[in-house]
C-alpha positions as CSV (number, residue, x, y, z in Angstrom):
1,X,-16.9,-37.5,12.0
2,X,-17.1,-37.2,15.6
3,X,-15.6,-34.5,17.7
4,X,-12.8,-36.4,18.8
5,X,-12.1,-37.5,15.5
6,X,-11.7,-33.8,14.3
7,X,-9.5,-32.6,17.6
8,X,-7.7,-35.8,18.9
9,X,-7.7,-34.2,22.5
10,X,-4.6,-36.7,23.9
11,X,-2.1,-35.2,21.0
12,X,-3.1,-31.6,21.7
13,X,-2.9,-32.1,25.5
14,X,0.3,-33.7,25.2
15,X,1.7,-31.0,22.5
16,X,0.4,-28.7,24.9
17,X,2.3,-30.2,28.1
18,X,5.3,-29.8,26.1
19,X,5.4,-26.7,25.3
20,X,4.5,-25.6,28.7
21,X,7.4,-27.7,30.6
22,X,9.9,-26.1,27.5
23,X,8.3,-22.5,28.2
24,X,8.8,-22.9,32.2
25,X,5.2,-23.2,33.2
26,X,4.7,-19.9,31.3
27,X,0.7,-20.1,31.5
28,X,1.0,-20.9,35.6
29,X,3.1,-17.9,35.4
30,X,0.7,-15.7,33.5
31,X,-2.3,-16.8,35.3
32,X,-0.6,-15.9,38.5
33,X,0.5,-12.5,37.4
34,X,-2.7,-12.0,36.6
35,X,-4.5,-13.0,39.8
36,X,-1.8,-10.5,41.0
37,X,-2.6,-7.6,39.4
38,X,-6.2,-7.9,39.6
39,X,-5.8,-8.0,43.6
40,X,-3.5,-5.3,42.9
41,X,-5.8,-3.4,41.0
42,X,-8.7,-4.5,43.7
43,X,-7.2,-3.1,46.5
44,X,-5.7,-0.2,44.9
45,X,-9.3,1.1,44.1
46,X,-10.2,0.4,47.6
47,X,-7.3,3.1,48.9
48,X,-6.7,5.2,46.3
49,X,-9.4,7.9,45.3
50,X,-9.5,8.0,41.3
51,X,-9.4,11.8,41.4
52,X,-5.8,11.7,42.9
53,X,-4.6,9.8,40.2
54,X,-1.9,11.1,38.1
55,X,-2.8,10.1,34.1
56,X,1.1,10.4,32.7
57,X,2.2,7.7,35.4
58,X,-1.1,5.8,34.8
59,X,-0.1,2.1,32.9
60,X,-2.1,0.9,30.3
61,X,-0.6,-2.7,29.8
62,X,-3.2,-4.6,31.1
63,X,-6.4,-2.7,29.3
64,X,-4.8,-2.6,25.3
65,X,-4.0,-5.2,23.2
66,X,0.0,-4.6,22.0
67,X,-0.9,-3.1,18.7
68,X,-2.7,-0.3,20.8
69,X,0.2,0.0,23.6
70,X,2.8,-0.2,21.2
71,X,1.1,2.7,19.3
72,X,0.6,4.6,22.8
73,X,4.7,3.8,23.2
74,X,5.3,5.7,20.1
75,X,3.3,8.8,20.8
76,X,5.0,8.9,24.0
77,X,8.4,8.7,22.4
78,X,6.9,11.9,19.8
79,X,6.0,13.5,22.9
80,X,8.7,13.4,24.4
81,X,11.5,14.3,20.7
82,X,8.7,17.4,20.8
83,X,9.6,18.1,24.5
84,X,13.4,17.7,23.6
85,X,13.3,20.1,19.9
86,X,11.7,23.0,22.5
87,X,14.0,22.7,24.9
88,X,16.9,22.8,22.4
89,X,14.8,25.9,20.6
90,X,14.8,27.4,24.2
91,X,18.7,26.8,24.4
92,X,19.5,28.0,21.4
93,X,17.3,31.3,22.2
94,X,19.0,31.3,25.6
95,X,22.7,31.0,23.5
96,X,21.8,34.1,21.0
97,X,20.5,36.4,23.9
98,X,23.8,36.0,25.6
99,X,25.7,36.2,22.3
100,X,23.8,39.3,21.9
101,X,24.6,40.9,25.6
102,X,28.2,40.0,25.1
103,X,28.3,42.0,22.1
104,X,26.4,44.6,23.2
105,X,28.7,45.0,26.4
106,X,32.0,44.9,24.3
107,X,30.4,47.8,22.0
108,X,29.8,49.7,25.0
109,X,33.3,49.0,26.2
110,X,34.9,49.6,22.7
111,X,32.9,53.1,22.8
112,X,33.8,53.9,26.4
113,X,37.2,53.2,25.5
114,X,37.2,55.3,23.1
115,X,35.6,58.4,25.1
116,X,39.2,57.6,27.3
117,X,41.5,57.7,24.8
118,X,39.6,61.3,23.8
119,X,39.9,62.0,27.1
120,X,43.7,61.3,27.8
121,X,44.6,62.9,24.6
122,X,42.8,66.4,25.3
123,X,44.3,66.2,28.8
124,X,48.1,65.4,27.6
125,X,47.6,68.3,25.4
126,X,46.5,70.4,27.8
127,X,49.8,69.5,29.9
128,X,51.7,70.1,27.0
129,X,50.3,73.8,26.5
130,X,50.7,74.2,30.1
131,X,54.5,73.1,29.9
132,X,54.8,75.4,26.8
133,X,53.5,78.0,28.7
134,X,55.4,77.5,31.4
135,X,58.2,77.1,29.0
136,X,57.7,80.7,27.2
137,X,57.2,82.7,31.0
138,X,60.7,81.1,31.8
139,X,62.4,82.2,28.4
140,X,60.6,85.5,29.1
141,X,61.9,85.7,32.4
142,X,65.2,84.3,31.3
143,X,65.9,86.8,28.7
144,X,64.8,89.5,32.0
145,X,67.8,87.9,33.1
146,X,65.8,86.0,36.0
147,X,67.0,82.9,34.8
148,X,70.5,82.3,34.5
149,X,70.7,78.2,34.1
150,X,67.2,78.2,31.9
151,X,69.1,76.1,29.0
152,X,70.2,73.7,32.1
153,X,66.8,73.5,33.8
154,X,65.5,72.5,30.3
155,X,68.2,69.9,29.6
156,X,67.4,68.1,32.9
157,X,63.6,68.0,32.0
């Protein structure tokens, strides 16, 4: 068998032209892209100093295979659900220390409120010994004869 017995080269060139005018030109296309990003990649080493460059915004299309960038996609997605559980831990910390100053500020409001009340109630009853006394120096003085319209006085309190 001869070579061109064992690939009929005219068959595979014409499958192959088919496919490409089906595809768009999709190998003119690729081998343009690529021309472009290796003149891309040319002239960006001329400009840009590698120490300035930043390795999160770095792409790695073009130097792994799929299997290795699809597997460099997920890590990046578990990077990133890590990044997203702390900030929901940080949250949720952030929601209990609030919680917690709330309550402690109503406690200290309950309790103040309370020292009030205490307050108001010691005072009232000091008016109300004060108006008793005030009341028994008026009967004494009334039954001195004093007062003559003490049962009056007391009716219009």
């Amino acid at each position: 068998m001869t070579q061109e017995e064992d690939f009929p080269i005219p068959q595979l060139t014409d499958r192959l032209n088919f496919f490409e005018e089906r595809l768009g030109g999709w190998r003119k296309k690729y081998e343009e892209e690529q021309k472009n990003n290796k003149s891309i990649q040319n002239s960006s080493q001329d400009i840009i100093p590698t120490d300035f460059i930043n390795k999160e915004s770095v792409s790695f299309e073009g130097t792994f295979d799929q299997g290795q960038n699809q597997s460099i996609f997920q890590m990046d997605k578990l990077i990133e659900s890590e990044r997203q559980k702390q900030r929901m831990k940080n949250r949720e910390k952030e929601i209990e220390r609030i919680e917690r100053d709330i309550h402690e500020r109503e406690s200290k409001e309950r309790i103040r409120e309370k020292e009030l009340k205490k307050e108001w109630e010691k005072l009232n009853e000091k008016q109300i010994n004060n108006d008793k006394e005030k009341d028994k120096e008026k009967q004494k003085q009334y039954e001195k004869g004093k007062y003559k319209d003490y049962d009056k006085e007391k009716e219009v309190e």
